[in-house]
BATORZA-788769 format. One record per residue (C-alpha): residue number from 1; z, x, y. Coordinates in Angstrom, 1 decimal, m for minus. Layout:
N
 palo     pz     px     py
  NUM      Z      X      Y
...
***
This chain:
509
 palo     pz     px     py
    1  m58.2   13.9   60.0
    2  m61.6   15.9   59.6
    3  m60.9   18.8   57.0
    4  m64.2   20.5   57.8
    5  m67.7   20.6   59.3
    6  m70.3   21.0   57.3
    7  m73.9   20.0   55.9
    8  m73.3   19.2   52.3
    9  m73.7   15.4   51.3
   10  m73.8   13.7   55.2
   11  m76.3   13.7   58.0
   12  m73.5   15.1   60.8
   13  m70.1   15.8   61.8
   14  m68.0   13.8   58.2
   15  m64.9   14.6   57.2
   16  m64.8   15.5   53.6
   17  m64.5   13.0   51.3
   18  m63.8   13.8   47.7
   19  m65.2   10.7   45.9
   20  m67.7    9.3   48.5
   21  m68.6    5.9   48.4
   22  m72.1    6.0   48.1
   23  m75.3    8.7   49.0
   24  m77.9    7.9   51.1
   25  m81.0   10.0   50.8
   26  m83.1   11.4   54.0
   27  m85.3    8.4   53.6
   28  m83.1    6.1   53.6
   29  m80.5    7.2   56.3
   30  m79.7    5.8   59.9
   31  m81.6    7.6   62.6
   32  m80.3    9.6   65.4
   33  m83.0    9.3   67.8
   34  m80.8   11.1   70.5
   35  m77.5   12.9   70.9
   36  m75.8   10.1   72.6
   37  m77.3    7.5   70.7
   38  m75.7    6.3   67.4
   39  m78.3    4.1   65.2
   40  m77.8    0.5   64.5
   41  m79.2    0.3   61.1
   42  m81.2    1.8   58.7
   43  m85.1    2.5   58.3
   44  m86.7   m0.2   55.4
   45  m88.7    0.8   52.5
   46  m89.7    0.1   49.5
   47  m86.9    2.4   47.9
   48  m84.3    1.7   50.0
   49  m81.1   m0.8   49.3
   50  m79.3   m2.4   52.0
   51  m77.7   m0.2   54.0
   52  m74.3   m1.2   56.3
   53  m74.4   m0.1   60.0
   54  m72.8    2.3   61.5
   55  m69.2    1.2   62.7
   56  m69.2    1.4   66.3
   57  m68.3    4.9   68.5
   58  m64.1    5.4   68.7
   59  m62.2    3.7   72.1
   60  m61.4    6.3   73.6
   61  m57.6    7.8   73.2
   62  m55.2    8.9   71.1
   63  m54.5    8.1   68.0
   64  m57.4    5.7   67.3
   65  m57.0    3.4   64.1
   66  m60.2    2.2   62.9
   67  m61.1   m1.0   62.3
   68  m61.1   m2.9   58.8
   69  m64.1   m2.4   56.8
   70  m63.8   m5.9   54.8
   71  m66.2   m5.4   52.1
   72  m67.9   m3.1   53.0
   73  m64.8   m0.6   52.8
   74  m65.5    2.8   51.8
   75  m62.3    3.3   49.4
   76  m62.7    6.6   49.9
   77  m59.8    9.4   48.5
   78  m58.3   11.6   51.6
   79  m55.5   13.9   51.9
   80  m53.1   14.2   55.5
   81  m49.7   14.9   56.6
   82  m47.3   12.2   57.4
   83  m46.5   12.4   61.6
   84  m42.6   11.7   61.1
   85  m42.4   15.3   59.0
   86  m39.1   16.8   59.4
   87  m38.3   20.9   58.7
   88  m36.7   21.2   55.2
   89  m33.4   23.5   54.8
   90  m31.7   24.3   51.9
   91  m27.6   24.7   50.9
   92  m26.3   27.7   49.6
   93  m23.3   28.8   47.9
   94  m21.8   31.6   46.5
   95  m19.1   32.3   45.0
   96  m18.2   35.6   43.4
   97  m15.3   37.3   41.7
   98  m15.5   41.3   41.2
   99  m13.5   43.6   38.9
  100  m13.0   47.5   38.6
  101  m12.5   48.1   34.9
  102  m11.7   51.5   33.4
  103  m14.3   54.1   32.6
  104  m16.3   53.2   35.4
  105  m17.0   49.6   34.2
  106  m17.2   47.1   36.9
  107  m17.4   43.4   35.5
  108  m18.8   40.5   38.2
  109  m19.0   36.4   38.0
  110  m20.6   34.7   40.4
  111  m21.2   30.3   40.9
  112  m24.3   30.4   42.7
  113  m25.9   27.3   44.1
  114  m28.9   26.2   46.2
  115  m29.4   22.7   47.6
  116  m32.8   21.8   49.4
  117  m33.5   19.0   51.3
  118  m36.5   17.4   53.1
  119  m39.1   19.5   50.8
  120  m42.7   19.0   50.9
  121  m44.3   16.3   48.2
  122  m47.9   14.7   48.5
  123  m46.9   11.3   48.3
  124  m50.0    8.3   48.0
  125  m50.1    6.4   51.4
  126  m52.8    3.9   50.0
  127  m51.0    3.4   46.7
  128  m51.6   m0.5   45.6
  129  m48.6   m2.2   46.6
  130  m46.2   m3.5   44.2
  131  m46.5   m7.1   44.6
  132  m44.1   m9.7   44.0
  133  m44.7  m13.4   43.1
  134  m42.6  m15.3   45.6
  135  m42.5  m18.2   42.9
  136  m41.4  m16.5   39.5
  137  m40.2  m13.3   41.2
  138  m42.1  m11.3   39.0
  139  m43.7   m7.9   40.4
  140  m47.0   m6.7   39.5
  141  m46.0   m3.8   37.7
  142  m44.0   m5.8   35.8
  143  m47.0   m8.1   35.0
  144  m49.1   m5.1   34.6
  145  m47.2   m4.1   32.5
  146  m46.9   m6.9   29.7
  147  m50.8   m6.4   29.6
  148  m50.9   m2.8   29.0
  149  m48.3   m3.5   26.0
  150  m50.7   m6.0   25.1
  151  m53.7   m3.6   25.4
  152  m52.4   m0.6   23.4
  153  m51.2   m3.0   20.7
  154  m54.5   m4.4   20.2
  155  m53.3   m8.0   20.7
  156  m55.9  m10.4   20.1
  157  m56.7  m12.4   23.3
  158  m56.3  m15.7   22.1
  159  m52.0  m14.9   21.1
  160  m51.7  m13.9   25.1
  161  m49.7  m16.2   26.3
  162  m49.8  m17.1   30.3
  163  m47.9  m15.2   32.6
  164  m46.4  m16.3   35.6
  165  m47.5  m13.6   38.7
  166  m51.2  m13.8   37.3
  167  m51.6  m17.5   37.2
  168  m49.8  m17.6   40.6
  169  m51.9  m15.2   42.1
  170  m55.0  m15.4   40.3
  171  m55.9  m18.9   39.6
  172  m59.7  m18.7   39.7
  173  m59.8  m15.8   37.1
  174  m59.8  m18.8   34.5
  175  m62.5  m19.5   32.1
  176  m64.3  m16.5   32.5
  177  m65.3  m14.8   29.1
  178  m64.2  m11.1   28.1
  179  m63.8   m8.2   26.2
  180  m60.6   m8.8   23.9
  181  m60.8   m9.1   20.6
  182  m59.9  m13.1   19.7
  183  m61.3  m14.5   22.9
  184  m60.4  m18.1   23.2
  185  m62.8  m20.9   24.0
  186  m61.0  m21.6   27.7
  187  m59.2  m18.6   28.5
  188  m56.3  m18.7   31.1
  189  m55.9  m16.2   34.3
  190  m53.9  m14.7   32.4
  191  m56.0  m14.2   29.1
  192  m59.0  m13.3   31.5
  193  m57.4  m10.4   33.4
  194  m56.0   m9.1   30.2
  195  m59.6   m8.6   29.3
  196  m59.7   m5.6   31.9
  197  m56.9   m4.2   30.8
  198  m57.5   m4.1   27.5
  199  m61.2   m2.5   28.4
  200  m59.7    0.2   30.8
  201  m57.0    0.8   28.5
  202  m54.9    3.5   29.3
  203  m56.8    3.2   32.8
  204  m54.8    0.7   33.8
  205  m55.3    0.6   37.6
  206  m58.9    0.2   37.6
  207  m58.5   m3.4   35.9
  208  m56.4   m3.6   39.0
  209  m59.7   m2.2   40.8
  210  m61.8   m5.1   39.7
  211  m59.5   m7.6   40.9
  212  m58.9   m6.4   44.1
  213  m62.0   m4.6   45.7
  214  m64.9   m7.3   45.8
  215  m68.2   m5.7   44.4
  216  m70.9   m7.9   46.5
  217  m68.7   m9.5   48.5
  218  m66.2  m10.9   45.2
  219  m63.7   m9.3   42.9
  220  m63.7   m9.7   39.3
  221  m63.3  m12.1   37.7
  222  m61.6  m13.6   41.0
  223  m59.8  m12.1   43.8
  224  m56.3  m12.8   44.3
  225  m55.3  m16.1   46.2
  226  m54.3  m13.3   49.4
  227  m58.1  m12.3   49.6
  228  m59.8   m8.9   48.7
  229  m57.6   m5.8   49.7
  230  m54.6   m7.4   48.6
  231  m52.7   m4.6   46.5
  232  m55.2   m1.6   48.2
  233  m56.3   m0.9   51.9
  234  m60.0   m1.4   52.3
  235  m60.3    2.2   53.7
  236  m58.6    4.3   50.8
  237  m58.5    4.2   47.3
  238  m56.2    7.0   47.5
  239  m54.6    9.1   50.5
  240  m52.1   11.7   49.9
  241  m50.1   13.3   52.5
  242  m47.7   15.7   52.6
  243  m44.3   14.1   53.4
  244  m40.8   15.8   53.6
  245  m39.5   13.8   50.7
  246  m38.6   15.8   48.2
  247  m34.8   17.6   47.0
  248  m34.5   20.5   44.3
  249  m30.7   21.6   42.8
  250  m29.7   24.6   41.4
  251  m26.7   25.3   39.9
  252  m26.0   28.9   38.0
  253  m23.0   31.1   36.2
  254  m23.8   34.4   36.4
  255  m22.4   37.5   34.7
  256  m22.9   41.2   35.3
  257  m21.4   44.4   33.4
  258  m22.5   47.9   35.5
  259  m21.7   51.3   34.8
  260  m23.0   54.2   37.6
  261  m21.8   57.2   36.4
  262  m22.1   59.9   34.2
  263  m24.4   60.4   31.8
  264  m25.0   56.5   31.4
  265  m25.8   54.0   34.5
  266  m26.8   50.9   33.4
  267  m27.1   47.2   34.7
  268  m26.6   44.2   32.3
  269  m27.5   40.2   33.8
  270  m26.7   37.1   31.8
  271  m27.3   33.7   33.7
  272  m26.8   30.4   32.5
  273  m28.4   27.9   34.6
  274  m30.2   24.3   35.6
  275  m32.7   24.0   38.1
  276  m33.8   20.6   39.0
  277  m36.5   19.2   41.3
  278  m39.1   16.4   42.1
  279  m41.8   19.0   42.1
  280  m42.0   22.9   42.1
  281  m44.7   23.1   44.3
  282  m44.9   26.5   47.2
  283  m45.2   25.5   50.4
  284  m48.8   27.6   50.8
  285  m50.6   25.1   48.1
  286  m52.9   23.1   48.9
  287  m54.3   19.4   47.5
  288  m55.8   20.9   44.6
  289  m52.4   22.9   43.6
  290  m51.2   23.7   40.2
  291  m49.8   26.5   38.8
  292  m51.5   26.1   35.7
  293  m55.1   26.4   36.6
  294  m56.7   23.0   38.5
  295  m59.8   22.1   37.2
  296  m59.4   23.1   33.0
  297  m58.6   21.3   30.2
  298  m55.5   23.2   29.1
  299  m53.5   22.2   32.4
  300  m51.8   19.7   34.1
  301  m53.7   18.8   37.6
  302  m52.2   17.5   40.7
  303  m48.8   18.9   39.8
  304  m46.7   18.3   43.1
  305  m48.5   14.8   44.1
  306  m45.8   11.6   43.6
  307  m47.7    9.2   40.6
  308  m45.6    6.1   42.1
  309  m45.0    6.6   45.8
  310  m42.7    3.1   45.3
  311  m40.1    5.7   43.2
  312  m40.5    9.0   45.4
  313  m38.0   10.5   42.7
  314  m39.8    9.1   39.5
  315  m40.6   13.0   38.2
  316  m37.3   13.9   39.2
  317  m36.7   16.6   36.4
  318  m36.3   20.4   35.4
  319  m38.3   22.9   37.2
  320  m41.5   24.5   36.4
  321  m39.4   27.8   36.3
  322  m36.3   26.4   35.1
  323  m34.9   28.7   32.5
  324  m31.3   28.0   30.9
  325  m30.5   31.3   29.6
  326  m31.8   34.5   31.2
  327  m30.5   38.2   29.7
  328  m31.8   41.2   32.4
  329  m31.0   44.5   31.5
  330  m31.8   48.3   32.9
  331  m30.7   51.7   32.0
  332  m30.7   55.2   32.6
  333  m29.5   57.7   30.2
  334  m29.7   61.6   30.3
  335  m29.6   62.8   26.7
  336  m26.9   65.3   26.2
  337  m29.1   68.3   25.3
  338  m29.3   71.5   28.0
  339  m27.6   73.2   30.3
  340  m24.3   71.9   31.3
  341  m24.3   69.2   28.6
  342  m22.7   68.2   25.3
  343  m25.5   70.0   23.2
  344  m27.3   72.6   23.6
  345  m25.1   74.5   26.3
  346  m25.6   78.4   24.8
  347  m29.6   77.3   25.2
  348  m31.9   80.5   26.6
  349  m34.0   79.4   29.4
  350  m37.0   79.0   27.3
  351  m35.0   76.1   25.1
  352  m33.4   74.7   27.6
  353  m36.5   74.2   29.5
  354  m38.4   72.7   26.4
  355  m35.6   70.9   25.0
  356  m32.9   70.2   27.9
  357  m32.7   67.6   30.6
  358  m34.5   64.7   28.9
  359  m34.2   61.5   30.3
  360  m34.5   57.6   28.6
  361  m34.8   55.0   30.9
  362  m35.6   51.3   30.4
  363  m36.1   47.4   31.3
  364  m35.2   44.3   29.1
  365  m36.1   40.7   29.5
  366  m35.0   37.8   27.5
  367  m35.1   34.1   28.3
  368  m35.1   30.7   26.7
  369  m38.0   28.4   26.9
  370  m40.0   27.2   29.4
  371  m40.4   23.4   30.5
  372  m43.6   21.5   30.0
  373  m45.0   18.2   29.9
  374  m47.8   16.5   28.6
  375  m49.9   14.6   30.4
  376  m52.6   11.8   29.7
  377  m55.1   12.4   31.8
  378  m55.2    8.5   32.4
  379  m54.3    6.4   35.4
  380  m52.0    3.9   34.8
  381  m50.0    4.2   38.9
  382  m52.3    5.9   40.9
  383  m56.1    5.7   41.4
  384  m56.4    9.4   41.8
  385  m52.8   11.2   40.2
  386  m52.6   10.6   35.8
  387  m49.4    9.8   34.7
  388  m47.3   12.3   32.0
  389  m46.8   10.8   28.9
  390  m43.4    9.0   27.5
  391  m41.4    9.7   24.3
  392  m41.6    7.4   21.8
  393  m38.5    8.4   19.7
  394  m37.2   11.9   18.9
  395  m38.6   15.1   20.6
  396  m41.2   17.2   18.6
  397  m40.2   20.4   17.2
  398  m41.6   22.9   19.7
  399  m42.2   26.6   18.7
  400  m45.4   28.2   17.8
  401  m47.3   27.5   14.9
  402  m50.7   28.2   13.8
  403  m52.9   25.5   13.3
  404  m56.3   26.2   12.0
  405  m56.0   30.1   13.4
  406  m55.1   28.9   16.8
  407  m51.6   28.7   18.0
  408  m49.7   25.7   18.9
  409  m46.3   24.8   20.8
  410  m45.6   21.8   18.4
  411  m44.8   22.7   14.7
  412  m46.6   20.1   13.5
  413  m49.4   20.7   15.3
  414  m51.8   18.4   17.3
  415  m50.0   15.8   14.9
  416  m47.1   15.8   17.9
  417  m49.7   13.4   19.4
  418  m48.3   10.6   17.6
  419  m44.6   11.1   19.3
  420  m45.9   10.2   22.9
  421  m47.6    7.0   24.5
  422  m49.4    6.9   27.9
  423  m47.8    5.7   30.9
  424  m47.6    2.0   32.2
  425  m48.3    0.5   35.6
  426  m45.6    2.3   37.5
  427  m44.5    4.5   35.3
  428  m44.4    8.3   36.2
  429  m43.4    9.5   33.4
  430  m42.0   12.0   31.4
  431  m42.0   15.5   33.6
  432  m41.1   18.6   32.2
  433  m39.0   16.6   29.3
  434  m40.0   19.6   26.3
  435  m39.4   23.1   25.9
  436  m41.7   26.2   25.1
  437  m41.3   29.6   23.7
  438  m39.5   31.8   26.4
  439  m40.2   35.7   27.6
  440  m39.3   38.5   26.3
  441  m39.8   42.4   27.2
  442  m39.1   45.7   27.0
  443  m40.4   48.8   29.1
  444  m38.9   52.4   28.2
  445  m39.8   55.7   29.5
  446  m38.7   59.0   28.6
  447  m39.2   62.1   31.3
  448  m38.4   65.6   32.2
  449  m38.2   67.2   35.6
  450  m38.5   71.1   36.3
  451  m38.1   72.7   39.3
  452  m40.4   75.1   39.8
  453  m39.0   77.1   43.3
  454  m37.0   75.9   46.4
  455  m39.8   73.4   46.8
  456  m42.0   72.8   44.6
  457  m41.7   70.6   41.6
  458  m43.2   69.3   38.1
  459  m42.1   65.8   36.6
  460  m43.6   64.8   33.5
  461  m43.3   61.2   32.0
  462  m44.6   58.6   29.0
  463  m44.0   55.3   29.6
  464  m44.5   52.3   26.9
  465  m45.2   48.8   28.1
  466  m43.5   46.1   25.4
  467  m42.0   48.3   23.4
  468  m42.0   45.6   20.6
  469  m45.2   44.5   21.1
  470  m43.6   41.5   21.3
  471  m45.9   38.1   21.5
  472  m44.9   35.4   23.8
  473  m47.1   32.4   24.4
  474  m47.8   30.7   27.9
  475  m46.6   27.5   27.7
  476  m48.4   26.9   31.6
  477  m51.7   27.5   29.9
  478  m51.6   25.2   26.6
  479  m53.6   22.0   26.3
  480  m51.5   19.3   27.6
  481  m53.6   16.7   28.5
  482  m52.6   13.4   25.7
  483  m56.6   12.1   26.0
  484  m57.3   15.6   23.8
  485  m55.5   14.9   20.8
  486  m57.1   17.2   18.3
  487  m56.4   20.2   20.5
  488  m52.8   18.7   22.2
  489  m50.7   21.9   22.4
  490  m53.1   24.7   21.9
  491  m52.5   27.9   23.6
  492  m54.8   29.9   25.6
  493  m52.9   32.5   27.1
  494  m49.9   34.9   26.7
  495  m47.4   35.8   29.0
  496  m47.0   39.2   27.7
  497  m49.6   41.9   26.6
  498  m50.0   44.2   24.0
  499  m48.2   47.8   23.9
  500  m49.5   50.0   26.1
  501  m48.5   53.7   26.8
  502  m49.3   56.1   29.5
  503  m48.5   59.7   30.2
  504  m48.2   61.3   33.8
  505  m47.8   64.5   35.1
  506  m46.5   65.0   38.8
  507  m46.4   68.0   40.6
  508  m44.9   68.0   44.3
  509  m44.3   70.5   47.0
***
């Protein structure tokens, strides 16, 4: 699919690639001596490396698959949309119970829930393939993963003991010397791949990288006994597409108290609920999405795309929005003072323009915490999505405390960084497994209307934004990434801002 048509980093018409394979300078690139002639190599020089020809021009007809690349692949990251898409729908039900009470109360409790189906994810279409070893039944992210445990526990080469799918697969990665602390005079397969791991460590899939894409024609240390391109397809490291994959539940109680009369009319919302999905991406977004900010330190990145596109549900988990108690409230009171009212009724005109008809009016929002995750910033699944960290016992405290005059979500700090672990080959995850500080707000106004004749008018109003001057930190913008220990759960944003008033002054006619 060609995203776009432009001049930046290709010599014509190229679709954009995110990670291109290599650069070729003006001196060294392939000639276009015509328009309907396509070059068959590239001009020599002293400064030029070899340079592969151009693949032949397309058959003609639709859709055209291109041929294998061998390797000479360009492993190139893309994005697409899957061709068997299907339109996603939703569920919904409802079900409500309403009662009159006296004094003008009216009491409601509602079941409300919303089912979708066939929602949009960005699932990997090149992910490496899960292998299995037909003789020891073994899969490679099993394998993988026995040497990532290895890895992160600092295991001495030499006390790596053979395992089955490597030696099966990779016999000619033997005696090959490494990186590992204790390397042994004859290493295995085994003991020899478990070098790469242990130097890409947390990176786990480019160890897989090395064995499989061949770097002058052969992998590192050997290719597998299937060939080069074995786990990945020659053309893509990394293809996302959108797929219609993905399912989100939400199940909520809900209870309302309202009062519309008199002097009082208010509205009071409690809802208790659980919102569940395999991402909380909108529909609009697009490969670059998150909610958080793409591109900073303080986010996660990629937040929709599936991290093992074997387990489509492997991030399965609350939403980015998911609250589990929510309290709404708005009023409107007219004070009892003036004319026709409690106080004040044997008021001249002069009080009971000054002092009569006041009005208080307001908003009020409380909920609980938001969901987050943390996320390593390393690829352990996916050559182009990190993984989110796991839970290595309890859950840290979360909260806000202040750690060396910046706040943090953990109460112990950047310390927390100790309670997680980076992902393993095929692991997703941990996805929005923790809990932030929540919101909470309240907006009041007080006003006074007089009217002036028949049809003319003067309204005059101040209004106070957070009330409380309440402080509530964004959990969407804290440092999440596992990599940045030190700084692991500092905040850089709020969701709320400071008090603010303003006065108005309206006349009409």
């Amino acid at each position: 699919m060609v995203n776009s048509f432009d001049r930046e980093g290709a010599f014509g018409l190229t679709t954009y690639l995110i990670n291109p394979s290599g650069v070729l300078t003006t001196d060294c690139a392939q000639r276009f001596v015509s328009l309907t002639s396509i070059p068959n190599g590239a001009p020599g020089g002293p400064n030029c490396t070899a340079v592969p020809e151009l693949q032949p021009e397309p058959k003609p007809g639709f859709p055209f698959t291109p041929p294998g690349m061998g390797a000479n692949g360009s492993f190139a990251l893309a994005w697409g949309i899957d061709n068997s898409m299907k339109t996603p729908y939703s569920h919904v039900v409802d079900l409500s119970i309403t009662r009159e009470l006296p004094r003008r109360f009216v009491v409601e409790l509602s079941y409300v829930g919303r089912f979708g189906r066939r929602l949009l994810q960005e699932v990997d279409m090149a992910e490496p393939v899960d292998m299995k070893d037909p003789k020891s039944g073994m899969t490679y992210f099993q394998a993988a993963t026995m040497l990532a445990k290895y890895a992160m526990a600092n295991t001495p080469e030499s006390s790596v003991n053979k395992i089955p799918f490597w030696e099966d697969f990779f016999p000619g990665a033997a005696g090959e010397s490494g990186y590992a602390p204790g390397i042994p005079g004859n290493p295995t397969a085994t003991q020899n791949i478990y070098d790469l791991y242990y130097a890409d460590n947390p990176n786990f899939v480019y160890a897989l990288y090395s064995l499989d894409v061949p770097f002058g024609g052969a992998c590192f240390p050997a290719c597998s006994t299937l060939g080069p391109y074995a786990f990945w397809d020659d053309q893509f490291s990394s293809m996302y597409a959108w797929r219609t994959t993905g399912i989100s539940n939400y199940n909520a109680f809900q209870a309302m108290l309202r009062r519309h009369a008199g002097g009082v009319e208010f509205d009071l919302n409690y809802t208790y609920s659980k919102s569940l999905d395999d991402n909380s991406n909108a529909e609009r977004v697009n490969e670059y999405e998150n909610g958080n900010g793409a591109g900073s330190a303080s986010a996660v990145a990629y937040s929709g795309q599936v991290i093992n596109s074997w387990q489509l549900n492997g991030l399965y988990g609350p939403s980015d929005y998911d609250t589990t108690h929510q309290i709404n409230a708005n009023w409107v009171y007219g004070l009892p003072f003036g004319s026709g009212k409690q106080f004040g009724g044997g008021w001249n005109r002069g009080e009971d323009a000054l002092l009569g008809g006041w009005q208080i009016s307001g908003l009020t929002r409380w909920t609980s915490g938001y969901p987050f995750s943390i996320s390593t910033y390393a690829f352990a699944t996916s050559y182009e999505q990190d993984g989110r960290a796991v839970l290595l016992g309890a859950t840290p405290q979360t909260g806000v405390s202040i750690q060396n005059g910046v706040p943090n979500v953990f109460k112990e700090g950047p310390a927390a960084v100790n309670a997680f672990r980076f992902a393993y080959p095929g692991e997703a995850g941990q996805r929005n497994n923790l809990r932030g500080p929540g919101y909470f707000g309240v907006d009041m106004s007080l006003a006074k209307s007089w009217k002036l004749t028949e049809s003319k008018g003067l309204r005059f109003s101040w209004d106070v934004f957070n009330v409380t001057n309440a402080v509530r930190f964004d959990d969407g913008t804290l440092n999440q990434y596992l990599l940045y220990g030190t700084t692991l759960g500092n905040f850089t944003q709020t969701l709320t801002k400071p008090r603010v008033m303003q006065f108005g002054l309206r006349y009409s006619f």
